[in-house]
C-alpha positions in Angstrom: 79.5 110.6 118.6 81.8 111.8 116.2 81.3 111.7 112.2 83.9 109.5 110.4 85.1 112.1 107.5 84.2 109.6 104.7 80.6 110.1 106.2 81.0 113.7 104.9 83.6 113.3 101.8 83.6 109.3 100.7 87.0 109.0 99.9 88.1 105.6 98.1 91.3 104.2 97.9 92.4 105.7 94.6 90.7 109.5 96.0 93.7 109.4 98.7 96.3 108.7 96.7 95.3 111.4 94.4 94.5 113.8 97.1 98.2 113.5 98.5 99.7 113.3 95.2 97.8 116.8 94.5 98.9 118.3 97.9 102.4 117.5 96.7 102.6 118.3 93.4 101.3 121.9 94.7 104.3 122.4 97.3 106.1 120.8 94.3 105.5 123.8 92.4 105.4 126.3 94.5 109.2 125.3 95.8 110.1 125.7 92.6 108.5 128.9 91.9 109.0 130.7 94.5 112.4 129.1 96.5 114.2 127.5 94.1 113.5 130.1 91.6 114.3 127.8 88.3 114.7 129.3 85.0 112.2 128.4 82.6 112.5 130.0 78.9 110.0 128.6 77.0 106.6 126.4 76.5 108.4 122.7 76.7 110.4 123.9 80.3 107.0 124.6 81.2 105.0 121.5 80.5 108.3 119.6 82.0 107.8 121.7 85.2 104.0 120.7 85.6 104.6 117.1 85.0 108.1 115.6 86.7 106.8 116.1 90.1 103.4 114.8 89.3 105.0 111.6 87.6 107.2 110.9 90.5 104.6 111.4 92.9 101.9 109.5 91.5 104.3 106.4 90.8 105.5 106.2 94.4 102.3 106.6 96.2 101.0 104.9 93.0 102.2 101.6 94.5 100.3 101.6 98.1 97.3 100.6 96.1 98.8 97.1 95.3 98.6 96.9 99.2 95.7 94.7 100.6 95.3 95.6 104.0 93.5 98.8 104.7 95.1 100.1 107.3 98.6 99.2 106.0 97.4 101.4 103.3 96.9 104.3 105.3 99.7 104.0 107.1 102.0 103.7 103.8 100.5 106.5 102.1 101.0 109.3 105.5 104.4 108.0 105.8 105.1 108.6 102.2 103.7 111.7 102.4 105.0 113.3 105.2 108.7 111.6 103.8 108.0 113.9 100.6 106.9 116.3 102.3 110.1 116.7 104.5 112.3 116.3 101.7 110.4 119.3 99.9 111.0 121.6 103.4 114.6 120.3 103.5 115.9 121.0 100.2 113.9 124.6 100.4 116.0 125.3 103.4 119.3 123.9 102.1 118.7 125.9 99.2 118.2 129.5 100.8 121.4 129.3 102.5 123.6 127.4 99.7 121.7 128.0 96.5 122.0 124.3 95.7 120.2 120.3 96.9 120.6 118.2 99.6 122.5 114.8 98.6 123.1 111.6 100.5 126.1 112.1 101.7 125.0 115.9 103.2 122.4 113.8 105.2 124.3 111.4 106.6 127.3 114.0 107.4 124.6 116.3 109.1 125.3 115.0 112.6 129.1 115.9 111.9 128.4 119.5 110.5 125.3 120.2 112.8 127.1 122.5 115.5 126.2 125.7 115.2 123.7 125.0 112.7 120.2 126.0 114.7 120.1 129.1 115.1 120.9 129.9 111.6 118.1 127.5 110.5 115.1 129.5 112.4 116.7 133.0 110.3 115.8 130.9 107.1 112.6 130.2 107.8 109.7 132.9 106.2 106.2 133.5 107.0 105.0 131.6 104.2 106.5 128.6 105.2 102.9 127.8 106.7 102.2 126.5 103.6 104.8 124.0 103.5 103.3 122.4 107.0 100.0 123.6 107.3 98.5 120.4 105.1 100.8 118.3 107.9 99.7 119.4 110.9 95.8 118.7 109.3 96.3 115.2 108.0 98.5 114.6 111.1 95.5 115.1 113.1 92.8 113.6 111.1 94.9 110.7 111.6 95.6 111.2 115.0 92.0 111.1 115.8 91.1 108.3 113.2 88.7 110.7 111.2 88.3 108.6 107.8 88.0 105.3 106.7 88.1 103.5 103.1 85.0 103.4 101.2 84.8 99.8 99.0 84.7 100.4 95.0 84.7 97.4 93.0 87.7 96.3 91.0 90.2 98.6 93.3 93.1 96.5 91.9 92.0 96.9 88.1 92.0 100.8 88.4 95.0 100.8 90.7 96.9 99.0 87.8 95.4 101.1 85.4 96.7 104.3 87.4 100.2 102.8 88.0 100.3 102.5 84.2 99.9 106.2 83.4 101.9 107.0 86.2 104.5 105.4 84.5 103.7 106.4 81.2 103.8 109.9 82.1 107.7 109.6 83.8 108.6 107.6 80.8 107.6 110.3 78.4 108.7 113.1 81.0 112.4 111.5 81.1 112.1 111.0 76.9 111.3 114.6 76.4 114.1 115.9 78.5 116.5 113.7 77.0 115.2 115.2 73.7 115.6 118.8 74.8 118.7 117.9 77.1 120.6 115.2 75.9 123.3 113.4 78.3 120.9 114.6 81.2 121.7 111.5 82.9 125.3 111.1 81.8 126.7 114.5 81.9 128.1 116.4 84.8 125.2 118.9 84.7 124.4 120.9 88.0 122.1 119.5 90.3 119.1 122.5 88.9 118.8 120.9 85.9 118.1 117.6 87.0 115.4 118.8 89.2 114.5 121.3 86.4 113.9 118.2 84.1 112.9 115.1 86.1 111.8 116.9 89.2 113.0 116.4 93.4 112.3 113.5 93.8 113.8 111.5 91.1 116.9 113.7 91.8 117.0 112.1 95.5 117.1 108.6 94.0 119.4 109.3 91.4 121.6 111.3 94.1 121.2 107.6 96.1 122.1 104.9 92.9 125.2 107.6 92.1 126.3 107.3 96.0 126.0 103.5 95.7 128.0 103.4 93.1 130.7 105.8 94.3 130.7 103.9 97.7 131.5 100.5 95.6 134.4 102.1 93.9 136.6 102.4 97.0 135.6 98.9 97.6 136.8 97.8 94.2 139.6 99.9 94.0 143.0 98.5 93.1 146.7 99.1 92.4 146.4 98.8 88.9 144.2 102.3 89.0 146.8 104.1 89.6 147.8 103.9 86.0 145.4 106.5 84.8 145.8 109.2 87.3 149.5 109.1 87.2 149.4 109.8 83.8 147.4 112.4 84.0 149.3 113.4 86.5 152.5 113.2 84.6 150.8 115.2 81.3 149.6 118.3 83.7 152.8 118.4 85.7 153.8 122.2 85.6 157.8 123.1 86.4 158.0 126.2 88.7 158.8 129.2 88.2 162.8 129.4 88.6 163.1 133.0 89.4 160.6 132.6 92.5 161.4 128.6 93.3 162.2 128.5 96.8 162.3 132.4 97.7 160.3 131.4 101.0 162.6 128.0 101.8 162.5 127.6 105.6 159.9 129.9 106.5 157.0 129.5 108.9 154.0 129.8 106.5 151.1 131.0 108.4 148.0 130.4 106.6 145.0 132.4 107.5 141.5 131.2 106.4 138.7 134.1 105.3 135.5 132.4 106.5 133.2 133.5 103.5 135.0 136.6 102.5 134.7 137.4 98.9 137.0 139.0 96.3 134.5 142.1 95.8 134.8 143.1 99.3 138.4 144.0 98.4 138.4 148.0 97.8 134.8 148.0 98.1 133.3 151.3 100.0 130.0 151.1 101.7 128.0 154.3 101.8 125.8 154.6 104.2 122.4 156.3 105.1 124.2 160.0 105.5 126.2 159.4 102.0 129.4 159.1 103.6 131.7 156.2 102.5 133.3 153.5 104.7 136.1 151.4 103.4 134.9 147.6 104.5 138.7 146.4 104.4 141.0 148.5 104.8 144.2 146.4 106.2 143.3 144.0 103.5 143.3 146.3 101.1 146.0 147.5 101.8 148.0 143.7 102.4 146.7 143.3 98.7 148.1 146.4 97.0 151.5 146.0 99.1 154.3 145.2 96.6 155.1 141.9 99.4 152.0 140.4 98.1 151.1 138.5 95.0 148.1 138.8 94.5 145.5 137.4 92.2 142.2 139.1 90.9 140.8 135.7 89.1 141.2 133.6 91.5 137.8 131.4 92.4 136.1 129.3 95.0 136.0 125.6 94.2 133.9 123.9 96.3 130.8 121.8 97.1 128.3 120.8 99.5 131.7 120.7 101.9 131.7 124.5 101.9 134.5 125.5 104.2 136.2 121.8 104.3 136.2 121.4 100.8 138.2 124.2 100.3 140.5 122.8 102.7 140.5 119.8 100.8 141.4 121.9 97.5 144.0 124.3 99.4 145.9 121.3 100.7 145.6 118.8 99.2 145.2 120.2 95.7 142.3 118.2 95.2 138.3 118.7 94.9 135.6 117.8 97.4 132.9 115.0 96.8 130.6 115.5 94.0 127.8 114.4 96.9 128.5 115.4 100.4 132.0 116.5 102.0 135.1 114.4 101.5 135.8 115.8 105.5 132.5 113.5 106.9 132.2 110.5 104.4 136.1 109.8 103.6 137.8 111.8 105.7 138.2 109.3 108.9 139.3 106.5 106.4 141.7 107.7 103.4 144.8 108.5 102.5 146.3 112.2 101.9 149.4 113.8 100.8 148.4 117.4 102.2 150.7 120.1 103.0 151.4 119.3 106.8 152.5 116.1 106.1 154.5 117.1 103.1 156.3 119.8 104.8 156.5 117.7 108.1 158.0 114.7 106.6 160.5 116.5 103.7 161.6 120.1 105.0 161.1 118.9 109.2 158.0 121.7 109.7 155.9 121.4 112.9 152.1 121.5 112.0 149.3 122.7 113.5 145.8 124.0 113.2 143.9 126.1 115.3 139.9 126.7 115.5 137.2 128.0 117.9 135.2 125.7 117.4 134.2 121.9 118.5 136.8 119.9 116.9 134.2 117.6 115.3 132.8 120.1 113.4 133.0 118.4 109.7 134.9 115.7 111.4 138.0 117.6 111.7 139.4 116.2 114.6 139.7 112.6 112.6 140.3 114.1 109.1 143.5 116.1 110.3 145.2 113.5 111.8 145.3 112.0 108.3 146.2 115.6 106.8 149.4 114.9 109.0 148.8 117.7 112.1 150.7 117.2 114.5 148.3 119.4 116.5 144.6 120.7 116.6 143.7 123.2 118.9 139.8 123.6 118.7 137.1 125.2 121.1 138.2 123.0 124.1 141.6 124.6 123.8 140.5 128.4 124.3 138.5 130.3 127.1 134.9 130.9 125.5 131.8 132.5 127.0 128.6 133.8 125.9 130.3 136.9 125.7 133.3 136.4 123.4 131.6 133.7 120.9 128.5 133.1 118.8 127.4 129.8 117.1 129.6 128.9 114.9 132.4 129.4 117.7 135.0 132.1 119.2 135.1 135.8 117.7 138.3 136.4 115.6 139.8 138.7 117.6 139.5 136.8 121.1 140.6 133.9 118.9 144.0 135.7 117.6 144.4 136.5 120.5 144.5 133.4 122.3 146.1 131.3 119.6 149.0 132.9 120.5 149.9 131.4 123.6 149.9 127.8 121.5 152.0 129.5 118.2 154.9 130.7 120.5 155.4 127.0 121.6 155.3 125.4 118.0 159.2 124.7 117.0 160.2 126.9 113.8 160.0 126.4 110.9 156.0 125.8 111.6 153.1 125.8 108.8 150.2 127.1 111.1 146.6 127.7 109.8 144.1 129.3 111.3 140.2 129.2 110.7 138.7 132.7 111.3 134.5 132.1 111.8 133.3 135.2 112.2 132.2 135.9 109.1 130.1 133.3 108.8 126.4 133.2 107.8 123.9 134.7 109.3 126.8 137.9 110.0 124.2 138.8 113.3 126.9 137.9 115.9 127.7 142.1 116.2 124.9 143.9 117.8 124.4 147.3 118.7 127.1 150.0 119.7 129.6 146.4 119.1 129.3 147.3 115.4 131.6 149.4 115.2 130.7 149.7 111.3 127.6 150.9 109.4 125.2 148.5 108.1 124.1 148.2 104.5 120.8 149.4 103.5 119.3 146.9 101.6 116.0 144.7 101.5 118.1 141.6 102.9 118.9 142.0 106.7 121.8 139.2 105.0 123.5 141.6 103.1 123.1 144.2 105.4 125.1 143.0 108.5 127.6 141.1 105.6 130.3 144.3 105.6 130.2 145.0 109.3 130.9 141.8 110.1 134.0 141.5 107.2 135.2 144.7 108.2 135.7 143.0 112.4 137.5 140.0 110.4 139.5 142.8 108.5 140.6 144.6 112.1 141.1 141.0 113.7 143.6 139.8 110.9 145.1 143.5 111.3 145.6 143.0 115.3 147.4 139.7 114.2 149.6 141.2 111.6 151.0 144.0 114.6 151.9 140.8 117.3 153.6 138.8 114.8 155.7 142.0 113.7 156.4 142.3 117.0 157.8 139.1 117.9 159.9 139.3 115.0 157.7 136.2 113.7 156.3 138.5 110.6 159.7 138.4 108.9 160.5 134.8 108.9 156.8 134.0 107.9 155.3 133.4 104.1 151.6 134.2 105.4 149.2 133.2 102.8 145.2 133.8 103.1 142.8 133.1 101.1 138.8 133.1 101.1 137.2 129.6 101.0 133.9 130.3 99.5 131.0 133.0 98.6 129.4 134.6 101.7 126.6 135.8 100.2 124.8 133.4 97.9 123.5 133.9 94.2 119.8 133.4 95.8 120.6 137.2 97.6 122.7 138.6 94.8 120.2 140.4 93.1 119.6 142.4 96.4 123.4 142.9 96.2 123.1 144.3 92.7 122.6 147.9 93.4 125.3 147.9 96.3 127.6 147.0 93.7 126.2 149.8 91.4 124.5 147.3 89.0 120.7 146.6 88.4 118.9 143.4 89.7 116.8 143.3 86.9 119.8 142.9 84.2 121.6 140.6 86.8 122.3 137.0 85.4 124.2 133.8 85.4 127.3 135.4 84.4 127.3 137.9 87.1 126.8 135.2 89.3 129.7 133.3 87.8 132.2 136.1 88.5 131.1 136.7 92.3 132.6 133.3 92.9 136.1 135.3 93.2 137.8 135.0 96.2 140.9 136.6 97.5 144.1 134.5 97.2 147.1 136.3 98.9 150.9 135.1 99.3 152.6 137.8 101.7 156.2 137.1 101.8 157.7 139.8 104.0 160.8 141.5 102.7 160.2 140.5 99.2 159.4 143.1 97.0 158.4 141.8 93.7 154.8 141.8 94.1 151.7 142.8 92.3 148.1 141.9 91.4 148.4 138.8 89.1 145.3 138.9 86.2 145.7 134.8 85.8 142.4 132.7 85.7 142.9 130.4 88.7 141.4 128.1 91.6 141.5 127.1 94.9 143.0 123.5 93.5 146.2 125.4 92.4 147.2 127.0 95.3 149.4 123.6 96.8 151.8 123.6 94.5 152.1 127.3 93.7 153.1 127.3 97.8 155.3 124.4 98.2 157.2 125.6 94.7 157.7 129.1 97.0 159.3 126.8 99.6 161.8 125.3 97.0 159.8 121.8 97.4 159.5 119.4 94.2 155.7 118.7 93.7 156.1 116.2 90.7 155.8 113.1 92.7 152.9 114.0 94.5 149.3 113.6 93.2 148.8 117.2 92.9 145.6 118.2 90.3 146.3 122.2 90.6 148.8 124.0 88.6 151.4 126.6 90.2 150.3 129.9 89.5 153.8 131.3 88.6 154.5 128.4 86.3 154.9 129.6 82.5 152.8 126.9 81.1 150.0 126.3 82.9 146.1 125.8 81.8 144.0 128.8 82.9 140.7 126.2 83.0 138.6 126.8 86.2 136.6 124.2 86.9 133.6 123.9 89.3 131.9 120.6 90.9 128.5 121.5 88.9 130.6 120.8 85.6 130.7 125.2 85.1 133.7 126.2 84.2 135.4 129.8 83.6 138.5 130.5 81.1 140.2 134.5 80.7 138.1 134.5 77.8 134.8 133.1 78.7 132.4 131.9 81.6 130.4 128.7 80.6 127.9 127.2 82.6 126.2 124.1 81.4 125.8 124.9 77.8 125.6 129.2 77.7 129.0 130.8 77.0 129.6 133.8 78.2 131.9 136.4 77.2 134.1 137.6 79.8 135.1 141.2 78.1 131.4 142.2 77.6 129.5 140.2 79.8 127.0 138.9 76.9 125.7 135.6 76.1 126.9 134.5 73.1 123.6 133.0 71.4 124.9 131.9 68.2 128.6 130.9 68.8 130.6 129.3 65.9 132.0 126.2 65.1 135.6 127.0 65.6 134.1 128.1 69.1 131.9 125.2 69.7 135.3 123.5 69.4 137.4 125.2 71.7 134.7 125.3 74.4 134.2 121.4 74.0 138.0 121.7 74.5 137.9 123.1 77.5 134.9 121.2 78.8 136.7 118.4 78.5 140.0 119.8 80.4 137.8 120.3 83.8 135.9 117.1 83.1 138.6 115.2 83.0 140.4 117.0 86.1 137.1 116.4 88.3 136.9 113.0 87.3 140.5 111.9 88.4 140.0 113.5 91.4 136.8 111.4 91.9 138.8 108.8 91.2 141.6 109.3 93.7 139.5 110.2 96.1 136.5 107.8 96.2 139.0 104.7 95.1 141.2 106.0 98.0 143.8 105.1 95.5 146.2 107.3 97.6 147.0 104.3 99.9 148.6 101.9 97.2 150.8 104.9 95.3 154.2 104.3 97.0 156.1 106.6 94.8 155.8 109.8 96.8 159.0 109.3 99.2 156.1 109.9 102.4 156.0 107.5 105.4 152.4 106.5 105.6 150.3 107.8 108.1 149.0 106.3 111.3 146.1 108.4 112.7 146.6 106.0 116.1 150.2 108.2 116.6 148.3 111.5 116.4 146.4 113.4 119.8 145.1 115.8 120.3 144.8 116.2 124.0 147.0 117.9 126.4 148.8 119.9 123.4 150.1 122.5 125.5 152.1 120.2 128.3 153.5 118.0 124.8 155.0 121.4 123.5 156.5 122.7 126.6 157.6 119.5 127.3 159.7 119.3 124.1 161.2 122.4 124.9 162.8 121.7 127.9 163.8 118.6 126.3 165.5 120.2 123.4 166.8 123.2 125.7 169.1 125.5 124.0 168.0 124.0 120.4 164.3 124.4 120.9 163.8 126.9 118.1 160.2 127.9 119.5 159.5 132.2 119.5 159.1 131.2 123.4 162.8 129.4 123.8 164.0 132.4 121.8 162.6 135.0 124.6 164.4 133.4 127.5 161.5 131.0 128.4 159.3 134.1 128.4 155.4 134.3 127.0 154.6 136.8 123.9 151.1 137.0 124.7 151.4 140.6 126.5 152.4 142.1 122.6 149.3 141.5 121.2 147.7 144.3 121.5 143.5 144.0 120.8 140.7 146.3 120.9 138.8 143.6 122.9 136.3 141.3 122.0 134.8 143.8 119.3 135.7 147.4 119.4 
């Protein structure tokens, strides 16, 4: 007969809470440690770090011991445990691929974003995840095969009070101190680290639920008389365009091409590799940026959230931020209201609109959320030819993908605004293999960073393949092509493996370095324009709206539009990022250390005058991240009436059977169908686009 465990190790009630709560508060720690890699500077940081998990901890399992029943007690305290447990291995996971923690709203979108995703969540794993999983699998069992009971101690419910009492004690002085040393911790838009820095995981996960309450009970409370605020606002940051470049691109197709993950420093950057010799990564794009058709901008930056990719299609079309929890795409983008570019275009200047992507449409709900973009079409993976062959996870390779967009863009009536999601650049860059890279791979520690350049440099000849068939359907000149890169590919977690690539050192490698690898490339090609160049203007993904539609002679001031043209004389050069960072042309500021951007040094003793300005701009990005909360989560969008757009009805949009609907239109229109295929005699463009196939 089998020993029960207590027969061995008498363990009483208060023994098991405290025997989990010291399991946790060990994985606790060494998360923190050793993934999450927090900063701590000094003693206090210190004693904060060894006691917000253990507060948390013992206060929620704390509680079971009011619990009578013995074997509702046991079952409380596993499934506690194994809840904490799972939200320590999630957030570590999260956090190795986007440097940042889990929220509500990323949970409850998963099921939305989660194609794809597998595969790249077995690279993340390491070998000493055991320790995450090994104290799982044990209790699992000893539970499993009813290995311990409850020894009886007299006055359980005296000592269990007694034990709740400094539980709580210990998170009341634990949230005191870090109030002391952090004031506004609670009130403040600090980044998500320093609320798990200070109060630990866990409380962070029930803050990140009260805060997405709360935001869910705005839109429910939202009214009319909202408005009042954000149009003002509005109103004040209103820049006039440029009236040299004002309409210099009215009429023309604007082809937008999206740069999964591609960041600015791959621009001109030459890998060497094992032999010494040096390989330029980008070449077309290089040489796109340096053209005097392109304006281009060297201080142009990322903007976005836990919505990666479709927050920055929320910022480039809408010229407003993601959620601070979540993705505006999966929580809100099925229900509000939008004045984004196709709709603009399509309902003042008659553009056809379309989107193409290979991959499943409802991929962060894109297949809802465009229809209330104004799309007329969507043509995702079910649209193209895939096969093991020509696609990888995250959907078709790029150059398959140009290629057979095309047979779609020749059908679209001109003047069309066409955008089109490149993915193979995408994280975990392994989708080339062998004799199909066709570029060398990086040296480095991080197997990452290694495959990164090979696989921007096959993006690079993909967009280049592109560039020749629209020059040779004549399509090139009548086009303002714009693309830009939606987010960081490699993330700050891996940058100090990156550091010597980039010819600095990982050990000097710091926040503000960080800060300025969140360029990405922001290009407007307008073909036959000369007057071109590299632009040196601070700027973000939320300005690049109305710089485009000013290009296309169309008045932006009645439209809820946050960004600021980038031509415009007057505008605010104040970055600001969903963490509550912020960068300037003259500093980088994250949290409370300013950085100056000509030397790169932290400024430890700034001045008053200083203090001042940066409290200025603080207050500039603030402000612009809160209206945009506030448009967004009030869906105030749907009483503004000023605009001159035709609401939307998602009911008139589909998305199946695209092709038949567009060839069908040109036979209707006949000789004024101004599609590139009604301009060929009824004859397909596909055979002058010329590819290297599916990766050579």
């Amino acid at each position: 007969m089998k020993q029960k465990l207590n027969a061995i190790f008498p363990i009483t009630r208060q023994k098991l809470v405290l025997l989990l709560a010291l399991l946790l508060w060990t994985k606790s720690l060494f998360a923190y440690l050793v993934d999450f890699r927090i900063g701590y500077d000094w003693f206090f940081q210190y004693a904060i770090l060894l006691v917000n998990p253990l507060a948390s901890i013992l206060l929620v399992l704390g509680l079971t011991l009011l619990i009578k029943r013995k074997g509702l007690f046991i079952a409380t305290n596993l499934i506690l445990y194994f809840s904490l447990s799972l939200l320590i291995i999630a957030n570590v996971l999260y956090f190795r691929e986007y440097t940042d923690f889990i929220t509500i709203n990323t949970v409850f979108g998963f099921g939305k974003v989660a194609s794809g995703l597998g595969a790249t969540v077995f690279k993340l794993l390491k070998p000493y995840d055991v320790f995450y999983l090994l104290d799982l699998i044990v209790l699992g069992y000893i539970a499993y095969k009813k290995q311990f009971t409850l020894e009886y101690v007299p006055k359980e419910r005296k000592n269990a009070r007694k034990l709740l009492a400094a539980a709580f004690t210990m998170f009341v002085l634990n949230l005191g101190v870090s109030e002391l040393f952090r004031p506004g911790l609670l009130t403040r838009t600090f980044s998500r680290e320093y609320i798990v820095k200070y109060l630990g995981l866990n409380t962070y996960a029930v803050l990140d639920g009260i805060e997405t309450y709360q935001t869910n009970q705005v839109r429910a409370e939202a009214s009319p008389t909202d408005l009042s605020e954000v149009t003002n606002y509005v109103a004040d940051n209103y820049t006039a365009p440029n009236p040299e470049l004002f309409g210099i691109a009215k009429g023309k197709n604007v082809i937008v091409i999206h740069l999964e993950s591609f960041q600015q420093f791959l621009i001109d950057f030459e890998l060497t590799d094992e032999n010494g010799q040096q390989h330029e990564v980008t070449p077309f794009l290089n040489q796109l940026y340096h053209s005097d058709e392109t304006y281009g901008f060297e201080n142009f930056f990322h903007q976005v959230n836990a919505g990666r990719t479709s927050d920055a299609e929320t910022l480039m079309e809408n010229s407003l931020f993601g959620l601070k929890e979540g993705a505006l795409f999966t929580k809100l983008g099925s229900e509000n209201t939008f004045q984004a570019a196709p709709n603009i275009l399509g309902q003042t200047q008659g553009y056809t609109s379309a989107v193409f992507h290979g991959n499943a449409g409802s991929f962060w709900n894109r297949n809802e959320t465009y229809k209330r973009f104004g799309y007329d079409y969507f043509f995702d993976a079910s649209s193209y030819e895939i096969t093991e062959e020509n696609s990888f996870q995250y959907g078709l390779m790029d150059k398959p993908f140009f290629e057979q967009s095309v047979n779609y863009l020749e059908h679209l009536q001109q003047p069309f605004y066409a955008k089109f999601l490149s993915v193979s650049n995408h994280h975990p860059y392994d989708n080339l293999k062998g004799e199909d890279l066709g570029f060398p791979l990086a040296n480095a520690s991080d197997q990452t960073i290694n495959s990164y350049f090979a696989t921007a440099n096959y993006l690079d000849s993909a967009i280049a393949e592109f560039f020749d068939y629209l020059k040779a359907t004549g399509l090139y000149e009548n086009s303002l092509i714009v693309l830009y890169g939606d987010h960081y590919g490699i993330s700050n977690s891996r940058n100090d493996v990156l550091a010597e690539l980039l010819g600095a050192e990982a050990g000097t490698w710091d926040d503000f370095d960080n800060m300025q690898m969140q360029r990405v490339p922001f290009m407007l090609h307008l073909p036959g324009n000369h007057q071109g160049g590299i632009s040196q203007t601070y700027a973000g993904e939320v300005d690049a709206l109305p710089t485009i539609l000013h290009l296309l002679g169309v008045d932006t001031s009645q439209y809820f539009q946050l960004g600021q043209d980038l031509f415009s004389a007057n505008r605010q050069e104040v970055v600001a990022f969903r963490n509550g960072n912020f960068v300037t042309p003259n500093y980088s500021v994250m949290t409370e250390a300013i950085y100056d951007n000509a030397t790169g040094e932290l400024i430890s003793e700034p001045s008053e005058e200083l203090m001042q300005e940066i409290e200025n701009y603080r207050k500039l990005a603030e402000e612009q991240l809160s209206i945009s909360d506030a448009i967004n989560n009030g869906d105030l969008l749907r009483f503004y009436n000023d605009s001159g757009l035709l609401p939307i009805n998602p009911n008139n949009y589909n998305y199946l059977d695209q092709l038949t609907r567009l060839t069908d239109m040109e036979k209707q229109l006949g000789t004024d169908s101004t599609s590139l295929y009604s301009q060929n005699n009824d004859s397909s463009s596909s055979n002058q686009f010329v590819t290297s196939g599916y990766l050579k």
